[in-house]
C-alpha positions as a Markdown table, in Angstrom:
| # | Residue | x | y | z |
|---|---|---|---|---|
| 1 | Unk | 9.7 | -6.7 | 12.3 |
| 2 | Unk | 11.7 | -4.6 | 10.0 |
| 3 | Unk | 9.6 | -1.6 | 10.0 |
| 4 | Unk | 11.0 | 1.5 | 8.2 |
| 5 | Unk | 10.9 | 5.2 | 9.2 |
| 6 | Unk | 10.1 | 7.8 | 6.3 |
| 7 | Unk | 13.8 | 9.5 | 6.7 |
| 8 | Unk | 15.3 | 6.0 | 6.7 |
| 9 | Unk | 13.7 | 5.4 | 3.2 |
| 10 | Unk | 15.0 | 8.7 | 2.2 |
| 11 | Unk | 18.7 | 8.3 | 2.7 |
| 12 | Unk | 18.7 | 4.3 | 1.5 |
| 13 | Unk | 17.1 | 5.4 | -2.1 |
| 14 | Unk | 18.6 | 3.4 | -4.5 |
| 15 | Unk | 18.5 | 4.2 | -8.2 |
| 16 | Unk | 16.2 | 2.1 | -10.4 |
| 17 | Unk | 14.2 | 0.6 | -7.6 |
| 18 | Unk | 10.8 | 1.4 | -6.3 |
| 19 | Unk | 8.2 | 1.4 | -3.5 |
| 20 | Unk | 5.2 | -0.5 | -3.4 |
| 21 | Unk | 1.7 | 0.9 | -2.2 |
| 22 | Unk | -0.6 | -1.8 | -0.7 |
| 23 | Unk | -3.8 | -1.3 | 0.9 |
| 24 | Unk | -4.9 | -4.5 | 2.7 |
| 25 | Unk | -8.1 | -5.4 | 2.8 |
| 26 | Unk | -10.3 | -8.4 | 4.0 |
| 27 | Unk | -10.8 | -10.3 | 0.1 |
| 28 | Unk | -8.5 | -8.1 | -1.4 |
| 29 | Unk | -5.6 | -6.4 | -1.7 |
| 30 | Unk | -4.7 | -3.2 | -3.9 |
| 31 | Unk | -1.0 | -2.7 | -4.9 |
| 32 | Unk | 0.2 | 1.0 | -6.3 |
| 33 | Unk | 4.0 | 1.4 | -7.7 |
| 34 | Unk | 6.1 | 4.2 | -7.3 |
| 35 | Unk | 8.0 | 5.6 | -10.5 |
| 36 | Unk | 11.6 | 4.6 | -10.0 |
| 37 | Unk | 12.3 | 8.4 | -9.4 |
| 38 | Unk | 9.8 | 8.1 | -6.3 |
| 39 | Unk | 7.6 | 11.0 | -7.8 |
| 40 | Unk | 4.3 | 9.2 | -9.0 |
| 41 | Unk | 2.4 | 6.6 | -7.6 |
| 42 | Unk | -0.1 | 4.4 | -10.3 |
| 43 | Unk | -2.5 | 1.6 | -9.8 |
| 44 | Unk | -1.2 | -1.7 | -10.6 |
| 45 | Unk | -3.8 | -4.1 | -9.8 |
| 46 | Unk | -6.1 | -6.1 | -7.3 |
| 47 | Unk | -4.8 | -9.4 | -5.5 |
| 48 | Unk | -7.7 | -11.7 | -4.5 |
| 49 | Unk | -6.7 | -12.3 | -0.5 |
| 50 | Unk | -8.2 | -15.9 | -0.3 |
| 51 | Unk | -5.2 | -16.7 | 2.2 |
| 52 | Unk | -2.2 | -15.1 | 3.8 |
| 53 | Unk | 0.0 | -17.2 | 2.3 |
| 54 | Unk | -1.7 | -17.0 | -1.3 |
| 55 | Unk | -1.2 | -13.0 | -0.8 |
| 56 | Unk | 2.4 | -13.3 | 0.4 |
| 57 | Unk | 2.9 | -15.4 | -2.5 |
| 58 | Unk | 1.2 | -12.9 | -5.3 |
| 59 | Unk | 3.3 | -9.9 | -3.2 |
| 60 | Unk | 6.9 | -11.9 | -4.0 |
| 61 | Unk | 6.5 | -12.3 | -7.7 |
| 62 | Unk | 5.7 | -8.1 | -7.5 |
| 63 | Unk | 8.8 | -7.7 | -5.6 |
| 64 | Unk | 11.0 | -9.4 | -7.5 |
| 65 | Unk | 9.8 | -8.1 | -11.0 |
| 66 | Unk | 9.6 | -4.7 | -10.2 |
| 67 | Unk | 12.6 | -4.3 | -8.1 |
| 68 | Unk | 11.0 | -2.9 | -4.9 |
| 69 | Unk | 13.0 | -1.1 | -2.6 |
| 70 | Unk | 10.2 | -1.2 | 0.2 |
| 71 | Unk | 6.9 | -1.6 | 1.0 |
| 72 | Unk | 4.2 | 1.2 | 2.4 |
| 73 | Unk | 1.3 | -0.9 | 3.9 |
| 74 | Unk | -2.2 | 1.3 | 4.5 |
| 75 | Unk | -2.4 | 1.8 | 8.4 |
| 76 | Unk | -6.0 | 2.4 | 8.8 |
| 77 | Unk | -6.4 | 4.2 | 12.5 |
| 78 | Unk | -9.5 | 5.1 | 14.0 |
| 79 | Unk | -10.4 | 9.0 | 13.9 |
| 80 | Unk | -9.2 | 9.6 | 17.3 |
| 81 | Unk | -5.9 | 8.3 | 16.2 |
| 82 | Unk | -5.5 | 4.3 | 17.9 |
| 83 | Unk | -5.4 | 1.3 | 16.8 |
| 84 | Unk | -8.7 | -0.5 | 16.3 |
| 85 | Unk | -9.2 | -4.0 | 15.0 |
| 86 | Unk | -8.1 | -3.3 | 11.3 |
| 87 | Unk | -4.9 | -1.9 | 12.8 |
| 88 | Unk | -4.2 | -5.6 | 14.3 |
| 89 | Unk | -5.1 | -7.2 | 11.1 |
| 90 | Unk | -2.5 | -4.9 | 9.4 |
| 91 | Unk | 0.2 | -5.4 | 11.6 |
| 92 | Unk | -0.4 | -9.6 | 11.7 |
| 93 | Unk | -0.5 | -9.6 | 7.8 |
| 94 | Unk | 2.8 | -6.8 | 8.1 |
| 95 | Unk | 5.0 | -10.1 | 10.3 |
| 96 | Unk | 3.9 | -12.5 | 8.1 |
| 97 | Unk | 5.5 | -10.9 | 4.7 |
| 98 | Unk | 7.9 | -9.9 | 6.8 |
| 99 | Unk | 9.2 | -13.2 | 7.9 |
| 100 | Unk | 8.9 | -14.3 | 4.1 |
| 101 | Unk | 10.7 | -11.5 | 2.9 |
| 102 | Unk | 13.4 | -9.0 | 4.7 |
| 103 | Unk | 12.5 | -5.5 | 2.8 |
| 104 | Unk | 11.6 | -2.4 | 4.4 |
| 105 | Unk | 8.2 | -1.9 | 5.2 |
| 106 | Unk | 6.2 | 1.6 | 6.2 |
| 107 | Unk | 3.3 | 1.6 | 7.6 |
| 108 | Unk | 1.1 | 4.7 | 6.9 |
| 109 | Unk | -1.7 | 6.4 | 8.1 |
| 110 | Unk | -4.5 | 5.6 | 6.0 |
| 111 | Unk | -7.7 | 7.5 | 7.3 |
| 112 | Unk | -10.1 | 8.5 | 5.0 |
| 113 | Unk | -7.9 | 7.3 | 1.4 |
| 114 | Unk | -11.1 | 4.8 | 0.8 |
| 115 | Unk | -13.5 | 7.6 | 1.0 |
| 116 | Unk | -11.5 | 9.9 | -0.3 |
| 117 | Unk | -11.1 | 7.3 | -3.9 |
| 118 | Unk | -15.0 | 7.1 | -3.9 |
| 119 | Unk | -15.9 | 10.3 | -3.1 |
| 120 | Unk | -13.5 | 11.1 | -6.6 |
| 121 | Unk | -14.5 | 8.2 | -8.7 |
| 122 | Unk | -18.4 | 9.3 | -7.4 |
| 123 | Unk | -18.0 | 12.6 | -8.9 |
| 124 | Unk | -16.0 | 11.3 | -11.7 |
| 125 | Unk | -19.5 | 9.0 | -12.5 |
| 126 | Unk | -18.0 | 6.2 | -12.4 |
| 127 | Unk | -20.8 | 3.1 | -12.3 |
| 128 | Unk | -20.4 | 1.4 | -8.9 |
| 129 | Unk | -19.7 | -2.4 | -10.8 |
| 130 | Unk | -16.5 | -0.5 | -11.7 |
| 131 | Unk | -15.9 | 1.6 | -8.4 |
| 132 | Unk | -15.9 | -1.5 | -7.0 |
| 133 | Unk | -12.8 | -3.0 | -8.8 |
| 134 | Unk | -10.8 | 0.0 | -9.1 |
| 135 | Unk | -11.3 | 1.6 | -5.2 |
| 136 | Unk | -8.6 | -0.6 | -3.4 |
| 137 | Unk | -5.9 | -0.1 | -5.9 |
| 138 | Unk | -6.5 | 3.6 | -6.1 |
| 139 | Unk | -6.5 | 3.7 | -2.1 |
| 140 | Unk | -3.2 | 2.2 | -2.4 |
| 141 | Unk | -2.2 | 4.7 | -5.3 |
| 142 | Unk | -3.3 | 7.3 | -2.6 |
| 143 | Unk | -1.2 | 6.0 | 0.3 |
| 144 | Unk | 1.8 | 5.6 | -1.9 |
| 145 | Unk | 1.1 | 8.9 | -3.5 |
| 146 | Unk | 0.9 | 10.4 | 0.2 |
| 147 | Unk | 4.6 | 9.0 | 1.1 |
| 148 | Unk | 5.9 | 9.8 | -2.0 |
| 149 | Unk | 4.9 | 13.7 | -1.6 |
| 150 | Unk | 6.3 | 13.7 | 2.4 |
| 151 | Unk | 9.7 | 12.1 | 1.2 |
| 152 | Unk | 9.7 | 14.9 | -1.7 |
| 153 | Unk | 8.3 | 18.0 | 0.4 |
């Protein structure tokens, strides 16, 4: 597994290319894109997860038109800080596209970044039939955003 370590990404920043937020989920996944400056991190849409493969797929033709430098993949921990179920599903899904494609990939702490997108688009009074299709691309805006502020701190 080729994973990469948030000073490795620092020091192998190449102009013009980007990171790539994904939050993986059971149906669906959420992509985020990082400016090429690796400041800002923006929704860029929901992938249907009806297979692996079918996601693996959709997350090639991103790569390749956006010129991504690496990935950060949501690592969703328990509270108490191990690994739980979701964590296994993460890391499986993580080999697969990594046997697919050789690019750095980060896996990053993800606790709370769906709750913390509801809570927002909750106060924000946003109807649920639209929290609904926004929430996983704005949890991987979150995680992306979260790695883009460490590497720039």
């Amino acid at each position: 597994m080729l994973l990469a370590d948030l000073q490795a990404l620092k020091t192998e920043k190449k102009p013009l290319m980007r990171l790539l937020g994904i939050d993986l989920g059971d149906k669906t996944v959420g992509l985020s894109l990082s400016d090429t400056t690796w400041t800002i991190a923006s929704p860029y849409q929901t992938l249907a997860r009806s297979s692996d493969q079918k996601a693996i797929d959709d997350l090639k033709k991103v790569i390749q038109e956006f010129s991504i430098m690496a990935i950060v993949m949501g690592y969703p921990l328990n509270m108490n800080g191990s690994a739980g179920p979701q964590s296994q599903k993460v890391v499986q899904f993580s080999e697969k596209l990594l046997t697919n494609h050789k690019i750095p990939l980060l896996l990053w702490d993800e606790r709370l970044s769906t709750a913390a997108v509801t809570r927002t688009l909750i106060t924000a009074d946003v109807s649920r039939k639209k929290q609904k299709k926004a929430v996983d691309k704005l949890a991987a805006t979150f995680i992306l955003q979260g790695v883009l502020d460490s590497l720039n701190f």
